[in-house]
C-alpha positions as CSV (number, residue, x, y, z in Angstrom):
1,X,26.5,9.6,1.4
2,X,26.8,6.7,-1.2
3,X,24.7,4.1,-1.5
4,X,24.8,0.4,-2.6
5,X,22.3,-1.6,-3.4
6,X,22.6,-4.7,-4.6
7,X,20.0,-6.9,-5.9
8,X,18.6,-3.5,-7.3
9,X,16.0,-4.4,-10.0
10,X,14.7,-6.7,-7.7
11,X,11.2,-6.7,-5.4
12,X,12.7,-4.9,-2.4
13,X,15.6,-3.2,-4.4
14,X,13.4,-1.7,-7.1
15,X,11.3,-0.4,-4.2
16,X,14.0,0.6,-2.1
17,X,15.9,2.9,-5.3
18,X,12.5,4.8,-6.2
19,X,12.7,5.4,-2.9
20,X,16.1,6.9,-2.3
21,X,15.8,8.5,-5.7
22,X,12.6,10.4,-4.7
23,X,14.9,11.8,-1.8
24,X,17.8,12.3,-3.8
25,X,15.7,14.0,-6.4
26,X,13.8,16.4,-3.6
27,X,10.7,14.4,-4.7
28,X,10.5,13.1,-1.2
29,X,11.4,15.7,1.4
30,X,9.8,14.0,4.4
31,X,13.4,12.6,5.6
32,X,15.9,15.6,5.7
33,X,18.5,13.5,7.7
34,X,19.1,11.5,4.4
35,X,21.8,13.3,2.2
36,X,22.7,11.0,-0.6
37,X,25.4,12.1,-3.6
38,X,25.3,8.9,-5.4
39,X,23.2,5.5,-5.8
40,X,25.0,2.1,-6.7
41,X,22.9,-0.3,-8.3
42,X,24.1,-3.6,-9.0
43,X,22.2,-6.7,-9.8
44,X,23.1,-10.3,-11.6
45,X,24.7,-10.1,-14.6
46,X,25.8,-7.0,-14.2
47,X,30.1,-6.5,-14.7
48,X,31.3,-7.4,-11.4
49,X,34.5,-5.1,-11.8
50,X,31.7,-2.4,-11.2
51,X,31.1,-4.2,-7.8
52,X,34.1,-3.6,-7.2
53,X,34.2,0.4,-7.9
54,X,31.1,0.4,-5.8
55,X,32.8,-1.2,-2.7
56,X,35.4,1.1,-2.6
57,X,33.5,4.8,-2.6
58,X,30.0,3.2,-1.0
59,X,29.3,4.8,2.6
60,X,26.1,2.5,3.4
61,X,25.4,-0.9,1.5
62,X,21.5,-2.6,1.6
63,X,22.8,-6.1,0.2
64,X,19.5,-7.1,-1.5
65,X,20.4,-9.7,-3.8
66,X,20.1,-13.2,-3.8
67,X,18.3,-16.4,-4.8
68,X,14.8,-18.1,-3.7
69,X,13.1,-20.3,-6.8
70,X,16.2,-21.8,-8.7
71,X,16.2,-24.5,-11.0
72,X,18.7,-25.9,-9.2
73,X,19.6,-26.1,-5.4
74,X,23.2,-25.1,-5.9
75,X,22.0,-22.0,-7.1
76,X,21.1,-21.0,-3.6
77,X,24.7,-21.5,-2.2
78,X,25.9,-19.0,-5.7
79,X,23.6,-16.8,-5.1
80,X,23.7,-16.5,-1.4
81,X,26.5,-17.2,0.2
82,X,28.7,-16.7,-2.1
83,X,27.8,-13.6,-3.2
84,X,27.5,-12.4,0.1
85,X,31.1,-13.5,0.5
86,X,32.6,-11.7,-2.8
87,X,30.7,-8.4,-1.4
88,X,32.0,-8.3,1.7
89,X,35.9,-9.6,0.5
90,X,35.9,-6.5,-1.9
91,X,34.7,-4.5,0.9
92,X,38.1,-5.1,2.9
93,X,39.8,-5.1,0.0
94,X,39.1,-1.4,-0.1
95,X,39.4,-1.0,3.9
96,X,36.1,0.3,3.4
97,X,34.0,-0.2,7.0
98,X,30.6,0.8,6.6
99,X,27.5,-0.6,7.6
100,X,26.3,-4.0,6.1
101,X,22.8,-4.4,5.6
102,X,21.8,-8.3,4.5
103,X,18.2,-9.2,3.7
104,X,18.0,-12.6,4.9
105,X,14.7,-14.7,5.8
106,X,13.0,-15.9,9.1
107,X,13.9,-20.1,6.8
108,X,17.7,-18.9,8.2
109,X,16.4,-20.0,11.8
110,X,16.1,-23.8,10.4
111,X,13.2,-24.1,13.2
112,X,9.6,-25.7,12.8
113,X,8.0,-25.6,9.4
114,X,11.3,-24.0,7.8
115,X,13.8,-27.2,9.2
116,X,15.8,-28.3,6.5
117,X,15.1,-25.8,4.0
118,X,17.9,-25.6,1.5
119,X,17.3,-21.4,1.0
120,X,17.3,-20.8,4.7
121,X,20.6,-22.8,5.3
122,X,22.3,-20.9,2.7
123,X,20.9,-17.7,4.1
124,X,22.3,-18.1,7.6
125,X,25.7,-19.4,6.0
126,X,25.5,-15.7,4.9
127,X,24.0,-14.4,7.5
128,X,27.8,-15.9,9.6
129,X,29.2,-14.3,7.1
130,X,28.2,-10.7,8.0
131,X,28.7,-11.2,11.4
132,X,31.8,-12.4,11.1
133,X,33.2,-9.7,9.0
134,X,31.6,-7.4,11.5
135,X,33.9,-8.5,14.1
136,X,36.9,-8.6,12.1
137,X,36.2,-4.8,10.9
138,X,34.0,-3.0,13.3
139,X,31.5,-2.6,10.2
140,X,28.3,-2.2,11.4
141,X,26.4,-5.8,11.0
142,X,22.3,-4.9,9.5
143,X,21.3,-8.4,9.6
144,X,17.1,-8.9,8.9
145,X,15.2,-12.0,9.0
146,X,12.7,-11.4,7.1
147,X,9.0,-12.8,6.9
148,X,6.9,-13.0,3.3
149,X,6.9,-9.4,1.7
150,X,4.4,-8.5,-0.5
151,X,3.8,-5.1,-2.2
152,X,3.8,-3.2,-5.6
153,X,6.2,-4.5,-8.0
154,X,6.4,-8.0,-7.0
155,X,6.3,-10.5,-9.2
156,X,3.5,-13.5,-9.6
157,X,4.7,-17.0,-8.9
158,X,8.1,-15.8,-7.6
159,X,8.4,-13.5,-4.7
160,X,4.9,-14.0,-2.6
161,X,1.7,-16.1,-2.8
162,X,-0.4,-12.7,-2.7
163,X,1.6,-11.4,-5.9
164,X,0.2,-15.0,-7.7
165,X,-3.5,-14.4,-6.2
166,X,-3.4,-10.5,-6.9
167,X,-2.1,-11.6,-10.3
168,X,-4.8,-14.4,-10.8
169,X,-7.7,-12.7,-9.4
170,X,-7.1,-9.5,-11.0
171,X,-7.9,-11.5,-14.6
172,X,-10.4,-13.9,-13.2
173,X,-8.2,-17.1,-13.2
174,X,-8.9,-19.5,-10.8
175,X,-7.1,-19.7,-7.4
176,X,-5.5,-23.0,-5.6
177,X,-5.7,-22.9,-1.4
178,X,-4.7,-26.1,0.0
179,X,-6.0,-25.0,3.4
180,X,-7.1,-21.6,3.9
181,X,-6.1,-22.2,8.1
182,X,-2.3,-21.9,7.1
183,X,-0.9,-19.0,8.8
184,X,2.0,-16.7,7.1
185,X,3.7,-13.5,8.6
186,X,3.2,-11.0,6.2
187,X,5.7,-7.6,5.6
188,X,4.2,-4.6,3.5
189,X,6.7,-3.5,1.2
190,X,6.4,0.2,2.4
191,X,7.1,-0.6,6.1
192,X,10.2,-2.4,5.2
193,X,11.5,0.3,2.7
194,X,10.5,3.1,6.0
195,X,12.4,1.0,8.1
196,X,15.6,0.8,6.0
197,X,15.3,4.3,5.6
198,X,15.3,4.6,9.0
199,X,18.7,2.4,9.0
200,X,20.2,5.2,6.6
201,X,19.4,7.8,9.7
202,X,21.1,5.4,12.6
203,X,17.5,4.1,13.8
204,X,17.7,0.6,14.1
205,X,15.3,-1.8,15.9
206,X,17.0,-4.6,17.1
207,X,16.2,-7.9,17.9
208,X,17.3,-11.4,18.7
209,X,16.1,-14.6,17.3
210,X,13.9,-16.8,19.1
211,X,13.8,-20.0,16.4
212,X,11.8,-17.9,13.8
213,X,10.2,-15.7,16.1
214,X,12.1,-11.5,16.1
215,X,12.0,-10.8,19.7
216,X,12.3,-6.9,20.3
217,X,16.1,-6.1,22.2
218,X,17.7,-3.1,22.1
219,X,21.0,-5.0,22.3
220,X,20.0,-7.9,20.2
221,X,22.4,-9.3,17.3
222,X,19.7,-8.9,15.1
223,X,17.3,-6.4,13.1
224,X,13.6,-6.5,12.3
225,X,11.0,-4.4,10.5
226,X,7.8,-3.2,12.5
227,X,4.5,-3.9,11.4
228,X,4.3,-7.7,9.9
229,X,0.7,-9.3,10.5
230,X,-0.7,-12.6,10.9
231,X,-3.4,-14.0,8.2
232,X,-4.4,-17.0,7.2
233,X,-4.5,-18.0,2.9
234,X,-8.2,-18.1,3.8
235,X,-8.6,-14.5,4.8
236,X,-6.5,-13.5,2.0
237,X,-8.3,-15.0,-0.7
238,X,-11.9,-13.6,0.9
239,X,-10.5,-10.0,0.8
240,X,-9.1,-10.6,-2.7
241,X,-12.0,-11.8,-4.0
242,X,-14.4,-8.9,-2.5
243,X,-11.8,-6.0,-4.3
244,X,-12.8,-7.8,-7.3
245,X,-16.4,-7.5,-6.8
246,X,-15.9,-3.3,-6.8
247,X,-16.8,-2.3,-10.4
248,X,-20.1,-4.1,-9.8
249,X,-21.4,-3.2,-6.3
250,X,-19.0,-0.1,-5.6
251,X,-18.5,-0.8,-2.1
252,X,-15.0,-0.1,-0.4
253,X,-14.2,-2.0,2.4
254,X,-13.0,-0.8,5.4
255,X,-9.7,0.2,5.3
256,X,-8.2,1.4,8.6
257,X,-4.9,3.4,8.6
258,X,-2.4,0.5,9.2
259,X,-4.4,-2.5,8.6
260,X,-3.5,-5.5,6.4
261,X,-7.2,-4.8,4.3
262,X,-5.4,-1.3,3.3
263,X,-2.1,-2.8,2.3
264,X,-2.9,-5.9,0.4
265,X,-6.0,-3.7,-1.5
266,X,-2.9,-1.7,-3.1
267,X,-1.3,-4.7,-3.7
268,X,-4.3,-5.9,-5.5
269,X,-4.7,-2.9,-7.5
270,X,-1.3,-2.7,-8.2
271,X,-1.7,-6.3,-10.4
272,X,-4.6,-4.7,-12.0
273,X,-4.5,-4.9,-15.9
274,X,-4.6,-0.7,-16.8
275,X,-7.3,-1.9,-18.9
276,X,-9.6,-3.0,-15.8
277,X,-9.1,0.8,-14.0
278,X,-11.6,2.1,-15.2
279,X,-15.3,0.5,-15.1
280,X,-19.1,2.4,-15.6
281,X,-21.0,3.5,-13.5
282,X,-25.2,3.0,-13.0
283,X,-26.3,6.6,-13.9
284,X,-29.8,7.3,-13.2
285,X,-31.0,9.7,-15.6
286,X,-34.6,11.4,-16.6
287,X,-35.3,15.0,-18.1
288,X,-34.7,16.9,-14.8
289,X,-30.6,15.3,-15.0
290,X,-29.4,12.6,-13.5
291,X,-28.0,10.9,-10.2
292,X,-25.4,8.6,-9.7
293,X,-24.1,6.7,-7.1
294,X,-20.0,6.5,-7.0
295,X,-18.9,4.7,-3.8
296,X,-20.5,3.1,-1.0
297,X,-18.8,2.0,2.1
298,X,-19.8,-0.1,5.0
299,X,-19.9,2.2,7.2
300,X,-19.4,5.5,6.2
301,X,-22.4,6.2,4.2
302,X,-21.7,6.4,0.3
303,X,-20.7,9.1,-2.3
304,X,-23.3,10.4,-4.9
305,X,-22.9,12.9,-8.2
306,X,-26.1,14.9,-8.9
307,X,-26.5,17.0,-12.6
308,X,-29.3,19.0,-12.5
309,X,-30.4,20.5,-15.8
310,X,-31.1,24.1,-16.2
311,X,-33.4,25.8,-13.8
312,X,-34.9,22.5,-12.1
313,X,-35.5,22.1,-8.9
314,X,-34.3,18.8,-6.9
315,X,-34.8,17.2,-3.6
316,X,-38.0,18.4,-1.6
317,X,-37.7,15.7,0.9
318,X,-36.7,15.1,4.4
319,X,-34.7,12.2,6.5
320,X,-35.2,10.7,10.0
321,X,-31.6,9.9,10.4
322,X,-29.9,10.2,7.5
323,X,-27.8,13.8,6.5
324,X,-25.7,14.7,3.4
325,X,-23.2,16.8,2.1
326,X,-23.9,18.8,-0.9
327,X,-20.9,20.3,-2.8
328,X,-21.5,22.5,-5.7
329,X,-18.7,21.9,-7.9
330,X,-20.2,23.5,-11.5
331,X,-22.4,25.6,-12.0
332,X,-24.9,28.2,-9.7
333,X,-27.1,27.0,-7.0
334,X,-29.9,27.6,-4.3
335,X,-29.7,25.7,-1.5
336,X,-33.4,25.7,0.6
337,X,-34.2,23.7,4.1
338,X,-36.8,24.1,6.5
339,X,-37.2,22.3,9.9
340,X,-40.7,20.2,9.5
341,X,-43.3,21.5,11.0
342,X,-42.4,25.7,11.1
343,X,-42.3,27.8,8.7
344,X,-38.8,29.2,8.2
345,X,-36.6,28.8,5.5
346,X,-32.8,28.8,5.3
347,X,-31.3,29.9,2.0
348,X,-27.2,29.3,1.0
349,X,-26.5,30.3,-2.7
350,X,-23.5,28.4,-3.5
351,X,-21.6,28.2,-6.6
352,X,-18.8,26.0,-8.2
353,X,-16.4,28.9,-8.4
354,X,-16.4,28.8,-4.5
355,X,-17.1,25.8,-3.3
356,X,-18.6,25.3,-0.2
357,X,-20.0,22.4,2.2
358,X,-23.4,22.7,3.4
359,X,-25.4,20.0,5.4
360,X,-28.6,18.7,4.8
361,X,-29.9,18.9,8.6
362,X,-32.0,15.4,9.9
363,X,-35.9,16.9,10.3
364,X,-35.4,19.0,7.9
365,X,-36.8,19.3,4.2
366,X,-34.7,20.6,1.4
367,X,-33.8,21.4,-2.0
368,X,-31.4,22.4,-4.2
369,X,-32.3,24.6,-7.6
370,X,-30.6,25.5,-10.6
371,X,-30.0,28.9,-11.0
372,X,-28.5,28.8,-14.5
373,X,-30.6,29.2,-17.5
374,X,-28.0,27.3,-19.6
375,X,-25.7,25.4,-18.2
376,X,-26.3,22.3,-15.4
377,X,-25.6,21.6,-12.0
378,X,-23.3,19.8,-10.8
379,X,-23.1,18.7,-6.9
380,X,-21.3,15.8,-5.1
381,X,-23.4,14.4,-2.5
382,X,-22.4,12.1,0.8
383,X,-24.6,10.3,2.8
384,X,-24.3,9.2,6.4
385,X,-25.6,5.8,5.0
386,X,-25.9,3.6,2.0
387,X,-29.2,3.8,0.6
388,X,-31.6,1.2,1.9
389,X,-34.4,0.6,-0.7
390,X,-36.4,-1.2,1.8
391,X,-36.4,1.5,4.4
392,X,-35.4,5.1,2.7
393,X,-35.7,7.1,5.0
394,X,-37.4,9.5,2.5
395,X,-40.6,11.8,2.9
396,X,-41.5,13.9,0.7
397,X,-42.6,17.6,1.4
398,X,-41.9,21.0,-0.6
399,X,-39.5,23.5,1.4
């Protein structure tokens, strides 16, 4: 199979060629139904006699390209529609009938909020266009209204208002939010690039078009990509601004498998400067080592790194509720715990060359000791909890 993409060093088309290059490359092995031989990239500026080369040996085509913040209006009708109809006239030219696939926007449906709106009209005029040479070929017609994408890659003041806050917020410049009740369908960049990949394998979800509302049909004349969410600028900005706090307060939000929070705190870190990765940490140090607290989570408990110098002896104490985690990572160690109250003792010698996960029981006292003469401990710790300073949880009382 060849592929053309046009539009390629683009949001979606930069996306989308990593993507089919990771496959093409064995990189990506997760979709063995996509066989590709050869990726055509083509993008403005580039010689259109190539275009023409492309159209005659492509076997699929994700038409990507087009126009959305032009200086001027007519630029939208270029870049568009016209285009759209030089791609598909060189695609008859060369008999060639494969499948279309046009990126066009939810403005197409010249409804509500988007009436009037001089890039949707130019996308639907594009949009006919498609269909139309479906009918006259038998191509397959991929046609996607698309809501706001956002995602790695994109670019600040151009493709999405979360690439401008991501951008802005990232480097502490200030933010504008007219009203934070406005409402926007958002699309991950991921879930649109699995769902055109899914296009390549003949899984389509179809659609029709309800004003500027995708309305699931098997046998609608449209396509759409599963997963877009509803948020207001409001609820944007809020998240945004707590990823920013991170380096101070370590705490990671909750980010469920799916969920906007998950998507757009990629995004966010994907408009980090490289310089603003890394950030210290509060290490809590005295002659017996030191204890430091990496990552805490609302709900999860929190994440803890414990260096103990040679042959001290740590812990000693007992918890209500709370448990832990202790992983030897470096180093030799004796792991001690006894149930309040009796008098036997449960031993695990653990070492970094084998690590191994052993729980600090609630009700029970323990310890860990240094067996090393010369070299130090080192343990990862999690705790059910964060650690309360004004109720610890914390008794002390020798194993």
């Amino acid at each position: 199979m060849n592929v053309l993409i046009t539009g390629a060093r683009g949001f979606v088309g930069k996306n989308l060629t990593q993507a089919l290059d990771n496959i093409m490359t064995g990189k990506d092995r997760t979709r063995p139904g996509i066989n590709i031989d050869r990726l055509y990239l083509y993008d403005v500026g580039d010689d259109e006699e190539k275009l023409g080369g492309y159209c005659a040996d492509c076997s699929f085509v994700f038409h990507l390209a087009g126009v959305n913040r032009p200086k001027d209006e007519k630029e939208f009708t270029t870049g568009n529609t016209d285009l759209t109809a030089r791609l598909l006239s060189l695609l008859r030219e060369h008999g060639n009938t494969c499948p279309v696939m046009i990126s066009s926007s939810v403005q197409a449906s010249q409804t509500g909020r988007y009436e009037g709106s001089a890039y949707g009209k130019s996308k639907a005029e594009a949009e006919k266009l498609v269909f139309a040479h479906s009918k006259a070929t038998g191509a397959p017609a991929l046609v996607y209204r698309l809501p706001n994408l956002f995602g790695k890659w994109s670019r600040p003041d151009y493709n999405s208002v979360i690439a401008t806050f991501c951008h802005r917020i990232a480097r502490d410049e200030p933010i504008t939010v007219n009203d934070p009740a406005t409402r926007l369908e958002l699309l991950y960049i991921d879930d649109l690039v699995g769902t055109l990949l899914d296009a390549l394998e003949g899984k389509v979800a179809r659609c029709r078009a309800e004003g500027s509302e995708n309305v699931p049909d098997e046998n609608g004349e449209y396509c759409y990509a599963p997963g877009a969410h509803s948020v207001t600028l409001g609820e944007i900005a809020y998240a945004l601004y707590s990823f920013r706090s991170l380096p101070r307060d370590i705490m990671m939000p909750e980010l469920p498998d799916g969920s906007f929070t998950k998507k757009l705190y990629s995004t966010y870190l994907s408009f980090l400067p490289p310089e603003d990765a890394a950030f210290p940490l509060n290490v809590h140090a005295d002659e017996r080592g030191s204890f430091t607290e990496l990552l805490k989570t609302a709900n999860c408990g929190q994440f803890s790194v414990n260096v103990s110098e040679p042959g001290i002896t740590k812990g000693d104490h007992w918890h209500n509720s709370k448990w832990e985690l202790f992983i030897v990572v470096s180093g030799e160690a004796l792991i001690r715990q006894r149930k309040v109250g009796e008098e036997k003792v449960t031993e695990y010698r653990v070492s970094g060359d084998k690590p191994t996960a052993v729980r600090m029981l609630p009700g029970y006292t323990h310890s860990i000791v240094n067996l090393s003469e010369t070299q130090k401990l080192i343990t990862l710790m999690w705790a059910n909890e964060r650690f309360d300073p004004s109720r610890p949880d914390t008794f002390r009382d020798p194993v």
